[in-house]
MITORMAR-497671 format. One record per residue (C-alpha): residue in three letters; residue number from 1; chain; x, y, z. Coordinates in steps of 0.25 Angstrom, whole numbers. Layout:
<rs>
{'ALA' NUM 'A' {X Y Z}} ...
</rs>
This chain:
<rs>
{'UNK' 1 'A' {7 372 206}} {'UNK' 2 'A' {11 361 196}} {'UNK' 3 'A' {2 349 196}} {'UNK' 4 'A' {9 336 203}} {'UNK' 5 'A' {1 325 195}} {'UNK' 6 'A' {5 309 196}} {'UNK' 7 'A' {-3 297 193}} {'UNK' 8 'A' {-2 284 197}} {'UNK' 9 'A' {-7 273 190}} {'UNK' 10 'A' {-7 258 193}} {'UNK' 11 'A' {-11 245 189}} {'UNK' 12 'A' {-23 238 197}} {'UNK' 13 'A' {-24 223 202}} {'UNK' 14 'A' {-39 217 195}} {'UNK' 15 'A' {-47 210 206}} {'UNK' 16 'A' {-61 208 208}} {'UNK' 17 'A' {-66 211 220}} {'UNK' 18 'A' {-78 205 229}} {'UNK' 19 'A' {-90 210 234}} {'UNK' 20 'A' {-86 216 246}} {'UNK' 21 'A' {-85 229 245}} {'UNK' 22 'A' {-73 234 254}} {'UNK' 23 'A' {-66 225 247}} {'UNK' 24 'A' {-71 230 232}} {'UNK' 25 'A' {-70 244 238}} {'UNK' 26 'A' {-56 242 243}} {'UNK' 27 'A' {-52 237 229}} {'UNK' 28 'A' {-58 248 223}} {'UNK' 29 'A' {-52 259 230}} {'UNK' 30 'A' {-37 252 230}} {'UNK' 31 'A' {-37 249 216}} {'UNK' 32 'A' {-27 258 208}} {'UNK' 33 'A' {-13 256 201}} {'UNK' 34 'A' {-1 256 206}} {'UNK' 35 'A' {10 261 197}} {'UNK' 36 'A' {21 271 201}} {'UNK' 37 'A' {17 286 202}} {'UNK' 38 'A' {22 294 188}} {'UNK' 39 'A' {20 309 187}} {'UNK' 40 'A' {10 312 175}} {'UNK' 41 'A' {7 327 170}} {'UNK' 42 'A' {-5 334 175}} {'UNK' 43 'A' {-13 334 164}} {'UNK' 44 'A' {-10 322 157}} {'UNK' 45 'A' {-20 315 165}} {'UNK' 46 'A' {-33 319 160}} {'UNK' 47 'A' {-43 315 171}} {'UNK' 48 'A' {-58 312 165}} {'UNK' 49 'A' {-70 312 173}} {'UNK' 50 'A' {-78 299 171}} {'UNK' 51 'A' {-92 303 173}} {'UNK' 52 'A' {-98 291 179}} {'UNK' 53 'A' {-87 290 190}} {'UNK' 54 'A' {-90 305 194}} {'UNK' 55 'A' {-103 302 197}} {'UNK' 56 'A' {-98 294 209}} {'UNK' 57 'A' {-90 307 214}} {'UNK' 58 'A' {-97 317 222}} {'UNK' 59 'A' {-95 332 218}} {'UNK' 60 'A' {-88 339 229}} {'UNK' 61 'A' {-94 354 233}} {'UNK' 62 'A' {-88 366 235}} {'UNK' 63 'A' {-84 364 248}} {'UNK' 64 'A' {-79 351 245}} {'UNK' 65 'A' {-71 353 236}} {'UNK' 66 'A' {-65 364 247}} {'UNK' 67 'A' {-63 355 256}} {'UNK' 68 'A' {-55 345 245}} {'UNK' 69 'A' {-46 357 239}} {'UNK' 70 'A' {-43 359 254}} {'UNK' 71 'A' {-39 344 257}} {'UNK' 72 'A' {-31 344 242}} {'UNK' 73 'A' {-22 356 247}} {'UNK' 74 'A' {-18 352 259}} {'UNK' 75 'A' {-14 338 255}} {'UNK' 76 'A' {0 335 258}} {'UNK' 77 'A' {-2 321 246}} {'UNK' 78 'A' {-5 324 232}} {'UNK' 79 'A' {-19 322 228}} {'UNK' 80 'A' {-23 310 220}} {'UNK' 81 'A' {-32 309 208}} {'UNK' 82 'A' {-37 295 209}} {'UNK' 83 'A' {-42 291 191}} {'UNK' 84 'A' {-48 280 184}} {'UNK' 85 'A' {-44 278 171}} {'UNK' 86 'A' {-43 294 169}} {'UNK' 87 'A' {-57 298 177}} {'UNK' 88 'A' {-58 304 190}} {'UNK' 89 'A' {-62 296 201}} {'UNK' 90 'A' {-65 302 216}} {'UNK' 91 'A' {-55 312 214}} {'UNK' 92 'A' {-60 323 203}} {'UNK' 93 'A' {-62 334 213}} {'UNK' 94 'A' {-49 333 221}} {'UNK' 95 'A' {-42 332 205}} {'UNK' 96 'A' {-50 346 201}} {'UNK' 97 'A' {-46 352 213}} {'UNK' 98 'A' {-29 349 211}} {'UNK' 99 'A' {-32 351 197}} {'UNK' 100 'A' {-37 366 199}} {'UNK' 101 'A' {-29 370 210}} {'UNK' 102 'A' {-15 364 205}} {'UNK' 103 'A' {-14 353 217}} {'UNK' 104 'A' {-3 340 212}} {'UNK' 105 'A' {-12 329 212}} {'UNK' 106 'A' {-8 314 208}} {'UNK' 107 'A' {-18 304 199}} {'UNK' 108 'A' {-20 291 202}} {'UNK' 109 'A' {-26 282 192}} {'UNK' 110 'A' {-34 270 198}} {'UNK' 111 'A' {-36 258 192}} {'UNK' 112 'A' {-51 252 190}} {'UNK' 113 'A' {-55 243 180}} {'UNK' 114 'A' {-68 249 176}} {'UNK' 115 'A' {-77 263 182}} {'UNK' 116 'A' {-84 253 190}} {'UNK' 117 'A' {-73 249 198}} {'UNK' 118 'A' {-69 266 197}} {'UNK' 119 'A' {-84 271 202}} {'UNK' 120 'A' {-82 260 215}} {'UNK' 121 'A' {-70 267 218}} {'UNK' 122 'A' {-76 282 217}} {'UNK' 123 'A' {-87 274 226}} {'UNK' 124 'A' {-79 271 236}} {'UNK' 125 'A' {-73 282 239}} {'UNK' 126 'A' {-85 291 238}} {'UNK' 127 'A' {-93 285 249}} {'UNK' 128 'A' {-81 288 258}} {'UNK' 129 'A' {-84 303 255}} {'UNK' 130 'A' {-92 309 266}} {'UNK' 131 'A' {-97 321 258}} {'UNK' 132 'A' {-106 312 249}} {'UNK' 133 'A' {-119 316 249}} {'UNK' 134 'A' {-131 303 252}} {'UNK' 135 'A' {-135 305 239}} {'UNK' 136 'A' {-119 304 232}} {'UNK' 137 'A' {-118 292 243}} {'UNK' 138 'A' {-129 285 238}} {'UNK' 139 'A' {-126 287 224}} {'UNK' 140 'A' {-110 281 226}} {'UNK' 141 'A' {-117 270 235}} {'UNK' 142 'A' {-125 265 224}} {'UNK' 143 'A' {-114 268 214}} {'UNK' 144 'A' {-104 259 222}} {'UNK' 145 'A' {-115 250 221}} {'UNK' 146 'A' {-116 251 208}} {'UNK' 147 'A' {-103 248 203}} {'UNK' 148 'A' {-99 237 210}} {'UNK' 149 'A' {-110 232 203}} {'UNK' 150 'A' {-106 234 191}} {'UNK' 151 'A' {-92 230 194}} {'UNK' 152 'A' {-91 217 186}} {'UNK' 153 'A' {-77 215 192}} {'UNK' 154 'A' {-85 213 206}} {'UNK' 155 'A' {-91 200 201}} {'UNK' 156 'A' {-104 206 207}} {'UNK' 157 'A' {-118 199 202}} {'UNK' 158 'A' {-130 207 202}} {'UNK' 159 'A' {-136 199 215}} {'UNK' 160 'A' {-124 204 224}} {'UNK' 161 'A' {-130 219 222}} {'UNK' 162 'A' {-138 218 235}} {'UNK' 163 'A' {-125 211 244}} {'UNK' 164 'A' {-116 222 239}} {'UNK' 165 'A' {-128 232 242}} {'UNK' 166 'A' {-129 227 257}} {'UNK' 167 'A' {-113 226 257}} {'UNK' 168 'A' {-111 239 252}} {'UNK' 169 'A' {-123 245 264}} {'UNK' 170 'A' {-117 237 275}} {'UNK' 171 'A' {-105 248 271}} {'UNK' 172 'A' {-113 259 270}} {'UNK' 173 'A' {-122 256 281}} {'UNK' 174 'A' {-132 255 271}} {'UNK' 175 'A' {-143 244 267}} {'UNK' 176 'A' {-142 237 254}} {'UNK' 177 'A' {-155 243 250}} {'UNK' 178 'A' {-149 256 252}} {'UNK' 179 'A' {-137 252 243}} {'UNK' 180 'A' {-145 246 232}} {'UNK' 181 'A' {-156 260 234}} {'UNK' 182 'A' {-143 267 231}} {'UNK' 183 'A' {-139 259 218}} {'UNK' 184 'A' {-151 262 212}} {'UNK' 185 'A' {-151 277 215}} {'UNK' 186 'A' {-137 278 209}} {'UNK' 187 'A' {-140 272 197}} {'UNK' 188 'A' {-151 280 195}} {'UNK' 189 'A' {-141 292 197}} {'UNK' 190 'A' {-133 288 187}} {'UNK' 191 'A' {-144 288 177}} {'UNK' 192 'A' {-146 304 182}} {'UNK' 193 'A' {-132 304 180}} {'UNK' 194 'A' {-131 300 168}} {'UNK' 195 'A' {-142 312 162}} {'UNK' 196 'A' {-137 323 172}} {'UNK' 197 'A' {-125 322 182}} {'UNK' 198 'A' {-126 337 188}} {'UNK' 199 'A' {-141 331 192}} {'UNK' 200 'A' {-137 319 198}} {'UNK' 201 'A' {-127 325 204}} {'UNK' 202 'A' {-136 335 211}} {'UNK' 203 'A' {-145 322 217}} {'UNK' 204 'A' {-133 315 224}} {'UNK' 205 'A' {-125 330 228}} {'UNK' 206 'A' {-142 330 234}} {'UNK' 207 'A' {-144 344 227}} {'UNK' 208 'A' {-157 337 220}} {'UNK' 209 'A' {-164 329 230}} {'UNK' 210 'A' {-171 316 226}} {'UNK' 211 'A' {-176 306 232}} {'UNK' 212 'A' {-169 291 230}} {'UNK' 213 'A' {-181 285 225}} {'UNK' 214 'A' {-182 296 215}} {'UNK' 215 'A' {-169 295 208}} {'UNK' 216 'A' {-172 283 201}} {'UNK' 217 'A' {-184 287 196}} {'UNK' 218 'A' {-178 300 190}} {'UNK' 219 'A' {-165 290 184}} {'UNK' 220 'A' {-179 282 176}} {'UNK' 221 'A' {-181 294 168}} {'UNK' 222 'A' {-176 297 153}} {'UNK' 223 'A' {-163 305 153}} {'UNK' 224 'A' {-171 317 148}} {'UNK' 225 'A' {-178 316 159}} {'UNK' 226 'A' {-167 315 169}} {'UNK' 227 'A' {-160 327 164}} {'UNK' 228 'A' {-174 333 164}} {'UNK' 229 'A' {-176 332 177}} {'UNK' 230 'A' {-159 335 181}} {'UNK' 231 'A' {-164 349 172}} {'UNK' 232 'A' {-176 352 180}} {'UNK' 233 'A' {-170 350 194}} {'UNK' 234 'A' {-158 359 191}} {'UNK' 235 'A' {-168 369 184}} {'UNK' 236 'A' {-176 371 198}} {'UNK' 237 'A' {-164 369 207}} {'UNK' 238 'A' {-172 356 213}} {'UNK' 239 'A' {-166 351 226}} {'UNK' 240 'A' {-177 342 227}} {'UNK' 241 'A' {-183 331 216}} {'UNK' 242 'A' {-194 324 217}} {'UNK' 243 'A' {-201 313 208}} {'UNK' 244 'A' {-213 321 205}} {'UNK' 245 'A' {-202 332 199}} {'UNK' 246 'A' {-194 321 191}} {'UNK' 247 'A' {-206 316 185}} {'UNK' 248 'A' {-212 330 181}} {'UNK' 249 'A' {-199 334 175}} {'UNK' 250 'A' {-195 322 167}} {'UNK' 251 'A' {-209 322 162}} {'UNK' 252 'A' {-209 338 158}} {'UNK' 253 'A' {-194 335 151}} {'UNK' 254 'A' {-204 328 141}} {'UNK' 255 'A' {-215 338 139}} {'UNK' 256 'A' {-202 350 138}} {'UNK' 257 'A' {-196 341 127}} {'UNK' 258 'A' {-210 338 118}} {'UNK' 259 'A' {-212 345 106}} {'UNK' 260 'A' {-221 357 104}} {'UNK' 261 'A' {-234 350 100}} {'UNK' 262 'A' {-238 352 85}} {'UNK' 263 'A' {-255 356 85}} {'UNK' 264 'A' {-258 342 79}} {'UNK' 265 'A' {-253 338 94}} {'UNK' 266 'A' {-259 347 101}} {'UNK' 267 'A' {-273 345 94}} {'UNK' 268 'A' {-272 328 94}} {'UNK' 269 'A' {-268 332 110}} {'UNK' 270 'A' {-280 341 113}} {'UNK' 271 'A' {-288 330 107}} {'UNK' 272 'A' {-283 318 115}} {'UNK' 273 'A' {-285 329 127}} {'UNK' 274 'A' {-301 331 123}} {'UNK' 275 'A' {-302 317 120}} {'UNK' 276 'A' {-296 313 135}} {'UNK' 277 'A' {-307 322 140}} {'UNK' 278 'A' {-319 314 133}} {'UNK' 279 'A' {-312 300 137}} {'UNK' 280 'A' {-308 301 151}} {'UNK' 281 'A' {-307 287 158}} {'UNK' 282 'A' {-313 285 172}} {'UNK' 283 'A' {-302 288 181}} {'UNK' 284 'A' {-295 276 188}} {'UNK' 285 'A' {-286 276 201}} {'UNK' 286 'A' {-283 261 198}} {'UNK' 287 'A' {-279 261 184}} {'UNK' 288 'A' {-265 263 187}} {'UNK' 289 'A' {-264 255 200}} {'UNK' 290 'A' {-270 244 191}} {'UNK' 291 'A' {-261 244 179}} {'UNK' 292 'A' {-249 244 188}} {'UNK' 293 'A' {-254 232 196}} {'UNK' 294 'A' {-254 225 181}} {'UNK' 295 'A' {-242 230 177}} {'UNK' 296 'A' {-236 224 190}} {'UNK' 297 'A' {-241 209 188}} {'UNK' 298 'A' {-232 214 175}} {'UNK' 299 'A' {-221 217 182}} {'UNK' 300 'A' {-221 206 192}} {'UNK' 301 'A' {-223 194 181}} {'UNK' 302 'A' {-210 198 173}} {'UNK' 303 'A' {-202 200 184}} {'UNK' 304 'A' {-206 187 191}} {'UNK' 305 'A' {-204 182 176}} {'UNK' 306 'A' {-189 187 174}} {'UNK' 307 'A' {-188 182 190}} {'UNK' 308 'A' {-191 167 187}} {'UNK' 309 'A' {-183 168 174}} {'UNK' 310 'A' {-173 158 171}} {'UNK' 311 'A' {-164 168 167}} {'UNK' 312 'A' {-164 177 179}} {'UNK' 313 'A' {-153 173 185}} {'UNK' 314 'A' {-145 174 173}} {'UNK' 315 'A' {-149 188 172}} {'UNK' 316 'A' {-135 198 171}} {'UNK' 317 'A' {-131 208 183}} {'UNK' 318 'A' {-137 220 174}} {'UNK' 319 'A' {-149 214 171}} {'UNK' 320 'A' {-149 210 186}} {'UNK' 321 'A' {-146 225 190}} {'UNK' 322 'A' {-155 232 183}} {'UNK' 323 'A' {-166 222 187}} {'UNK' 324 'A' {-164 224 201}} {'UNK' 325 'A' {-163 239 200}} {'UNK' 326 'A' {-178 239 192}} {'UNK' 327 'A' {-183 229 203}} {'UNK' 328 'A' {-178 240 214}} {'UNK' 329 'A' {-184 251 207}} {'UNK' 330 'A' {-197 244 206}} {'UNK' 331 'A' {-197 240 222}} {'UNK' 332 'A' {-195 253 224}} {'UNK' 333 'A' {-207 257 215}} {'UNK' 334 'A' {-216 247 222}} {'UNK' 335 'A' {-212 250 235}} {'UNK' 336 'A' {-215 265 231}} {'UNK' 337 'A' {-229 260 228}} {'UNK' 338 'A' {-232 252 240}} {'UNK' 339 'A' {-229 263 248}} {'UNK' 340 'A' {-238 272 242}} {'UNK' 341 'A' {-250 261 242}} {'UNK' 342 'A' {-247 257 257}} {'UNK' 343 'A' {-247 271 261}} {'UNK' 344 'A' {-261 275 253}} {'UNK' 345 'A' {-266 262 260}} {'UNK' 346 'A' {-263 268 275}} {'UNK' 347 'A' {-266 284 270}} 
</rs>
C-alpha cells in the first residue's frame, strides 16, 4: 500500500493567557496553523524524537499497542501525526504503527512558541488517558506543574505557585499539598532521567517500587551513584527499593571504583586501625543529637537572616523556586524526625 502522507502547517495567533487553567489549557490544545493542506513525500519529513518531551509520554504495552493497531485499521479518517517543530509530540506510537504496517497517515505541525508551551500540551492530553499508571499520573501532574511555571509567557510569579496548586487540585480532586508533593517528586525524576531513562521509567510504569519520600532522596546522589544504583536494581530484578538499598548501593559504587591499595596504604591503614584500638573514646548516645541541635540554631539564624533581608523581596522566581523546594525538603526531614521522637516518647 503506497503511503498517503500531507502536512499541514499554519500560522498561530501570540496571546498570553491567564492563570486560569481551563483557559491556559484550552489555548494550548487549540493552538496550531491554519494554512491549506499540501501533499508532501513520505520521507521528506524526518520526524525526531525530542528526548525531554517523551518523557511525558507513557510507553504503551503489548497489548496496548494491540488495541491501537486495531483502532488505526478500522478508522474510516486518516490518522494524524500531530509535530512540533519536527519532534513527536503524543503521537509517536500511532506514527510507528502506520509506519510499519503501510497505513496513509497525515502530519500536522503545530505551533508553540517554546517546549514549554509543547510539554503543556503533551500534559493535557495525557491526563485524559485512563491507562496511566498513579506513578505516570503523578509524574505528568507535577510536570504540568512544572511547566507552567516555567512559562514565562504566563506572567506567573514565584508566590502564585501555591494558587495554581490548589487551582490545578480543585480539577483533579486533589489538595494543593498533593500538587505541590507531586512537583517535587517529578523533578527529582527528571534528575533520575537525566543519568538513566530505562530506570526512571521502570518507577513510574511501577516495575520498581519506591516510596515517594524516597525518590528525592535517591535524585540527591551523584550521577554515578544514580546509575549505581539504576545497575544494581536491574541486576537483581528488584521489584522493590528501599532506602537502606539506595544507600548501600551508592556507597559500595565507591568502594567498586577505588584503587587497589598499594602496601604503604595498607600498612599506614593497619596502623590508624591498632591506634583506634588504644584511643577509644567513651561512647556517647548524645553527641550527635547535640551537634544537630547546634547546627540547627545555625540553620535557623541564617534563614531568619535572609527572611528579614531588605533584599528578600527583590529575590528572582529561580531563586524563589529553588528556595522553597529546599525549605519543603527540610519540613519534610523535620517532620520525619518528630515522628520518630514522638513515637520513642510513647514506646
Amino acid at each position: 500500500m503506497q503511503q498517503n502522507t500531507t502536512h499541514q502547517a499554519s500560522q498561530a495567533e501570540r496571546t498570553v493567557p491567564s492563570l486560569d487553567l481551563d483557559q491556559i489549557d484550552h489555548q494550548i490544545l487549540l493552538i496550531q496553523m491554519k494554512h491549506d493542506l499540501r501533499n508532501i513525500p513520505g520521507n521528506s519529513v524526518n520526524i525526531k524524537i525530542n528526548p525531554i518531551l517523551s518523557r511525558l509520554v507513557q510507553p504503551l504495552n503489548e497489548r496496548e499497542q494491540e488495541v491501537l493497531f486495531d483502532k488505526l485499521s478500522s478508522f474510516d479518517t486518516v490518522p494524524v501525526i500531530h509535530i512540533w517543530r519536527n519532534c513527536h509530540l503524543a503521537d509517536q506510537y500511532v506514527y510507528e504503527l502506520c509506519t510499519d504496517y503501510s497505513i496513509p497517515y497525515r502530519i500536522v505541525e503545530l505551533s508553540f512558541e517554546n517546549i514549554n508551551q509543547a510539554a503543556l500540551y503533551i500534559c493535557s492530553i495525557q491526563l485524559s488517558n485512563e491507562n496511566l499508571t498513579p506513578e505516570y499520573k503523578m509524574y505528568i501532574i507535577g510536570q504540568k506543574l512544572e511547566y507552567i511555571l516555567q512559562g514565562s509567557y504566563l506572567g506567573i510569579e514565584a508566590n502564585s505557585k501555591y494558587n495554581l496548586a490548589a487551582k490545578m487540585g480543585h480539577k483533579l480532586f486533589l489538595s494543593a499539598g498533593t500538587i505541590v508533593k507531586y512537583h517535587t517528586i517529578s523533578n527529582a525524576l527528571n534528575t533520575v532521567f537525566d543519568q538513566d531513562e530505562d530506570f526512571a521509567r521502570n518507577i513510574l510504569l511501577g516495575k520498581v517500587r519506591i516510596s515517594h519520600e524516597n525518590i528525592p532522596e535517591l535524585a540527591r546522589l551523584m550521577p554515578d551513584e544514580i546509575k549505581a544504583v539504576a545497575a544494581a536494581a536491574k541486576r537483581d530484578n528488584l521489584g522493590r527499593m528501599t532506602l537502606s538499598f539506595i544507600r548501600n548501593e551508592a556507597q559500595w559504587s565507591h568502594v567498586k571504583n577505588r584503587a587497589p591499595q598499594s602496601r604503604r596504604e595498607r600498612t599506614e591503614e593497619k596502623m590508624v586501625k591498632h591506634a583506634t584500638i588504644r584511643q577509644m573514646p567513651q561512647y556517647d548516645p548524645d553527641s550527635e543529637a547535640n551537634s544537630l541541635c547546634m547546627t540547627i540554631d545555625s540553620w535557623i539564624s541564617s534563614i531568619q537572616r535572609v527572611h528579614s533581608s531588605s533584599n528578600f523581596g527583590k529575590i528572582t522566581t529561580k531563586a524563589s523556586l529553588q528556595l522553597m523546594k529546599k525549605l519543603s525538603f527540610l519540613e519534610h526531614t523535620v517532620k520525619t524526625v518528630q515522628e520518630s521522637l514522638v513515637e520513642r516518647g510513647t514506646a
